[in-house]
C-alpha positions in Angstrom: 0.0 0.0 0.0 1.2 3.3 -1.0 1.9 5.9 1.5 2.2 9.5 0.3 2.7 13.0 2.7 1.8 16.0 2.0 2.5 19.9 3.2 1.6 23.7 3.1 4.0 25.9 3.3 2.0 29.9 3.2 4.2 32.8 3.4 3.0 35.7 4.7 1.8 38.8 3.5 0.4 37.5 0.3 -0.8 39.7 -2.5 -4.1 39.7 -3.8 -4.9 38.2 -6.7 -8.0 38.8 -9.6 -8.9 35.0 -10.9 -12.1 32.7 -11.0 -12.0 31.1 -7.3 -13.9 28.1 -8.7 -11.1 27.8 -11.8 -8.0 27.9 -9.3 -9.5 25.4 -7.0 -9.8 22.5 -9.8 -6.7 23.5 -10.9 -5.0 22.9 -7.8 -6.9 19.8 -7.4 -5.9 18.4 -10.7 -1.9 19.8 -10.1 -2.6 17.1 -6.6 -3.9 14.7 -8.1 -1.3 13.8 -11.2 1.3 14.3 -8.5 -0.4 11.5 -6.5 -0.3 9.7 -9.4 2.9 10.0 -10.7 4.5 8.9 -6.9 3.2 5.2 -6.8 5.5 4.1 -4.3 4.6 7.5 -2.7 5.8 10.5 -1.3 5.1 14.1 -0.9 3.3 16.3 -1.6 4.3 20.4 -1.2 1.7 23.1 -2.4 3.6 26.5 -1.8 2.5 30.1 -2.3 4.6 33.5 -2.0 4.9 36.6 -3.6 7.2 37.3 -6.6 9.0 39.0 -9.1 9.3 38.3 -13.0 11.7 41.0 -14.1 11.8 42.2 -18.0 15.4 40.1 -18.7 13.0 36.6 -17.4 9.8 38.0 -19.9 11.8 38.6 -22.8 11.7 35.2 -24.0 8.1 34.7 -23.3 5.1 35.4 -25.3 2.6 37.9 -23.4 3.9 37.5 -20.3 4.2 40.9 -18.9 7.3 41.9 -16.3 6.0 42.6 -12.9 4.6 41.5 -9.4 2.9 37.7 -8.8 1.4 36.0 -6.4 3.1 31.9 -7.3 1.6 29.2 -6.4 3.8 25.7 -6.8 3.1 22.1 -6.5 6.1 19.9 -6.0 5.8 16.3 -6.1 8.2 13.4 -5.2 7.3 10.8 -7.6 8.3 9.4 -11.1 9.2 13.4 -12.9 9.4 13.7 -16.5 11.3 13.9 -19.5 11.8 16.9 -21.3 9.9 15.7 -23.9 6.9 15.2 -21.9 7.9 18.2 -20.7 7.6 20.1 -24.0 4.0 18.6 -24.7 2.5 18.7 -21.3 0.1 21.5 -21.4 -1.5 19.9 -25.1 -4.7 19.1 -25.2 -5.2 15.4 -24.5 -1.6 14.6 -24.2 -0.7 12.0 -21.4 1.6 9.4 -20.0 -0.8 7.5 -18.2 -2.8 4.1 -19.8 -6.2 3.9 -21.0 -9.0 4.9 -19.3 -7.0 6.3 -16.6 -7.0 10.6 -17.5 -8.3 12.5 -20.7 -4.8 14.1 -20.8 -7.0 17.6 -20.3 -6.2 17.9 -16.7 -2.5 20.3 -17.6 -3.9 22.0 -20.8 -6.9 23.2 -18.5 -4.3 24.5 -15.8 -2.7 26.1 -18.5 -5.6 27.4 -20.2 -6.8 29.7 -16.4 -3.2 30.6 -16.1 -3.2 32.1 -19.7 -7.2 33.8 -19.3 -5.9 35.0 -15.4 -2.8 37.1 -17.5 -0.8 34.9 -15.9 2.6 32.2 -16.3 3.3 28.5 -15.9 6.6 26.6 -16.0 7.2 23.2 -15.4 10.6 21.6 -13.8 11.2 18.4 -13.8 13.7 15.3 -13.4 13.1 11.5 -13.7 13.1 9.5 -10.8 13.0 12.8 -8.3 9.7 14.6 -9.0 8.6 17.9 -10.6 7.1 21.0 -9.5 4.8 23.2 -11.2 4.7 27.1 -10.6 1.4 29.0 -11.7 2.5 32.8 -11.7 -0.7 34.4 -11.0 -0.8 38.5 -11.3 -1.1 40.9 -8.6 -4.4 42.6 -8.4 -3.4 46.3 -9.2 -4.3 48.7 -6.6 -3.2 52.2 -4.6 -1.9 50.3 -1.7 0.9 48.5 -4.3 2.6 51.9 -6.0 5.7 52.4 -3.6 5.9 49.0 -1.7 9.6 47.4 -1.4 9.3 45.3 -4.8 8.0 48.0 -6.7 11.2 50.2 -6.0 13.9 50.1 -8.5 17.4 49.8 -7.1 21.0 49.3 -8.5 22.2 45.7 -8.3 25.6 45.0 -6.6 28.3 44.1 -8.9 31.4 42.5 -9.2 33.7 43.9 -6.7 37.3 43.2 -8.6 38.7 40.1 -11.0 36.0 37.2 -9.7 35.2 34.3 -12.0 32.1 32.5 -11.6 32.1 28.9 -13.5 28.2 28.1 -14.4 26.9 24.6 -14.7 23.2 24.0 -16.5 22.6 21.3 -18.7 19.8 23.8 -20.4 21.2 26.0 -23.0 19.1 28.5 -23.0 19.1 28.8 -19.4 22.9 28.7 -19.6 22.9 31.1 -21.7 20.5 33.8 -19.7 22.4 33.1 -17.0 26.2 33.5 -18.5 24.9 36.9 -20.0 23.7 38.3 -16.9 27.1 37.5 -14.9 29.0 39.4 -17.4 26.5 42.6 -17.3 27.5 42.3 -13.7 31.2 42.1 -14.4 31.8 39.6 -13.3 35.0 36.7 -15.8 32.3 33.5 -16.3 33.3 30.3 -17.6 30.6 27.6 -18.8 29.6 23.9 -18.3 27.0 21.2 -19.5 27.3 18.8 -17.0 29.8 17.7 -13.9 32.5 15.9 -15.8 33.4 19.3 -17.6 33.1 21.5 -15.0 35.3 19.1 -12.8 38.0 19.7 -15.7 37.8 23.4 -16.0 37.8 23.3 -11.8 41.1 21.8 -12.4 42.5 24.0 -15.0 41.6 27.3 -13.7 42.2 27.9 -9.8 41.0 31.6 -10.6 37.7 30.3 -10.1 36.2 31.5 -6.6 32.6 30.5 -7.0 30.5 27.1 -8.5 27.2 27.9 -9.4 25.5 25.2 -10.5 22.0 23.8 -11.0 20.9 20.4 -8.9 20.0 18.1 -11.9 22.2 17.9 -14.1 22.6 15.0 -16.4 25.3 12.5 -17.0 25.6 10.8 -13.7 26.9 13.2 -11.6 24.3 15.6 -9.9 25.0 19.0 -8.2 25.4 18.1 -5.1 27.8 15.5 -6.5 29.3 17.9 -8.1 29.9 20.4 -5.5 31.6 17.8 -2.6 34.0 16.8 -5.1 34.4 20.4 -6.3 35.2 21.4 -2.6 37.3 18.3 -2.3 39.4 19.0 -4.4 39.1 23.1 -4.1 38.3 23.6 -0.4 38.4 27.5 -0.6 35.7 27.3 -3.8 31.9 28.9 -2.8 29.1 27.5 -4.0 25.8 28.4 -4.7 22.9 26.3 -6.3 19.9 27.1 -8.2 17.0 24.6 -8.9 13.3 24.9 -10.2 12.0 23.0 -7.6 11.2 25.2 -4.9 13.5 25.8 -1.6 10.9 23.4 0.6 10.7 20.5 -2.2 14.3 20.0 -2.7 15.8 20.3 1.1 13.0 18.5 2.6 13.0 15.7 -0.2 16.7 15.1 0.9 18.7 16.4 -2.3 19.9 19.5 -0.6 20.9 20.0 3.1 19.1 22.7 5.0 21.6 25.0 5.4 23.0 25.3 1.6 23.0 28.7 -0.8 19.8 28.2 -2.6 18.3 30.7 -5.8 15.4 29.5 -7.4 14.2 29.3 -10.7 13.2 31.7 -12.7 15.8 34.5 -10.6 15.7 37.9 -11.3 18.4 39.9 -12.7 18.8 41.9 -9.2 18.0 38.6 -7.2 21.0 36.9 -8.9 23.2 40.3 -8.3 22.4 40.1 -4.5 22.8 36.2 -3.6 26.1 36.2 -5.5 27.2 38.8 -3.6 26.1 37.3 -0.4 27.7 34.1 -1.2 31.3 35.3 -1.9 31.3 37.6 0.8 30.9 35.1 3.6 33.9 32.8 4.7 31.9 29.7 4.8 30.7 27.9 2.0 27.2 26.9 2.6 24.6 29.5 4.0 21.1 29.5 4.7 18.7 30.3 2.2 15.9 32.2 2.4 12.6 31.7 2.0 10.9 30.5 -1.4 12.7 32.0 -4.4 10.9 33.1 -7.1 
């Protein structure tokens, strides 16, 4: 008999939000209920909300998805996760994994469909055998109250502070990409990896390198965290920080991050990025707490 958890995690002071009650509420129930699915051995279940950020750097390479304040909600399962093909059909209608007369495959495309009517965004991450959350990025309902608040204000991100080179590792290449590009705006020397095996080599070859920053899944048999303790092993002054799409609760408490590490979430802003790796390199020890759910 399968045994699955599950969890709440609320943060306070949440934004307001214009969408159908009624539409939200089934699409949080069918979110639960292919995340029950897919964990068969079971597992957990996390349903998170906070307040966020898409900045216009993230947007760009969206269609309609306008820069600005959201209220995300995300639902993180431990169970079977996907491939990125499945990943790249998901939200069509009538697409699914499972057999015959068990789902219409509407359940995502439906999600997809309110998040799309509400103004809003979806993104899916996801990695076989370890689980996959899904973020709904619903707007913030406009009002007087929001003009001036602390996210709303406009400030100067820190940047590099002298000759530090950051060595990125994301499997994505578009993702790599983003990421690589906004380093260097910040002035910081990058350097770029695929997967662990390479940047284990350029580790090796270039001791300028003060900090790893690296995503959690990566592919090719060695993982971040992998990655990272043999990074240290072999580099015991190197910082790291990691980044994941699964949200700050879903990874540490599923057991693929320890509680204390330096977490940014996916998607990150451009000022988000500018602050934690600033934060990172300017403490002596290499893992820090994180805080709170990342956008």
């Amino acid at each position: 008999m399968r045994r699955s958890r599950w969890e709440t995690v609320q943060a306070g002071g949440l934004w307001s939000i214009f969408a159908d009650a009624n539409q939200l509420e089934s699409a949080l129930v069918n979110l639960a209920v292919n995340a029950r699915d897919a964990m068969v051995g079971g597992g957990k279940l996390t349903i998170e909300t906070a307040n966020a950020f898409l900045d216009e750097i993230y947007v760009r390479a969206l269609e309609d998805v306008p820069a600005g304040q959201y209220v995300l909600v995300a639902v993180s399962d431990t169970g079977s996760g996907m491939t990125k093909e499945v990943v790249a059909s998901a939200f069509e209608p009538f697409f699914t994994t499972k057999d015959i007369g068990h789902g219409t495959g509407l359940g995502l495309s439906q999600v997809y469909g309110f998040v799309k009517q509400s103004g809003g965004h979806i993104k899916i991450y996801s990695e076989l055998g370890l689980g996959t959350t899904i973020k709904l990025y619903l707007p913030r309902l406009a009002s007087p109250d929001a003009e001036g608040d602390g996210d709303s204000v406009e400030q100067t991100p820190p940047k590099a502070a002298r000759s530090e080179v950051i060595l990125v590792v994301e499997d994505e290449e578009a993702v790599r990409a983003f990421t690589v590009e906004m380093l260097r705006e910040l002035g910081y020397g990058v350097l770029e990896a695929a997967n662990g095996q390479t940047a284990l080599r350029l580790i090796d070859a270039n001791p300028a390198i003060q900090l790893l920053f690296t995503d959690v899944g990566l592919p090719d048999g060695i993982n971040g965290r992998e990655l990272a303790d043999e990074a240290v092993r072999r580099r015991p002054d190197l910082k790291v920080l990691f980044t994941s799409g699964y949200t700050r609760n879903a990874i540490v408490h599923g057991g693929r991050l320890d509680a204390g590490v330096a977490l940014i979430g996916k998607p990150f802003t451009y000022a988000a990025l500018a602050e934690k790796i600033r934060e990172v390199l300017a403490r002596r020890d290499r893992l820090i707490e994180g805080e709170g759910l990342d956008p």
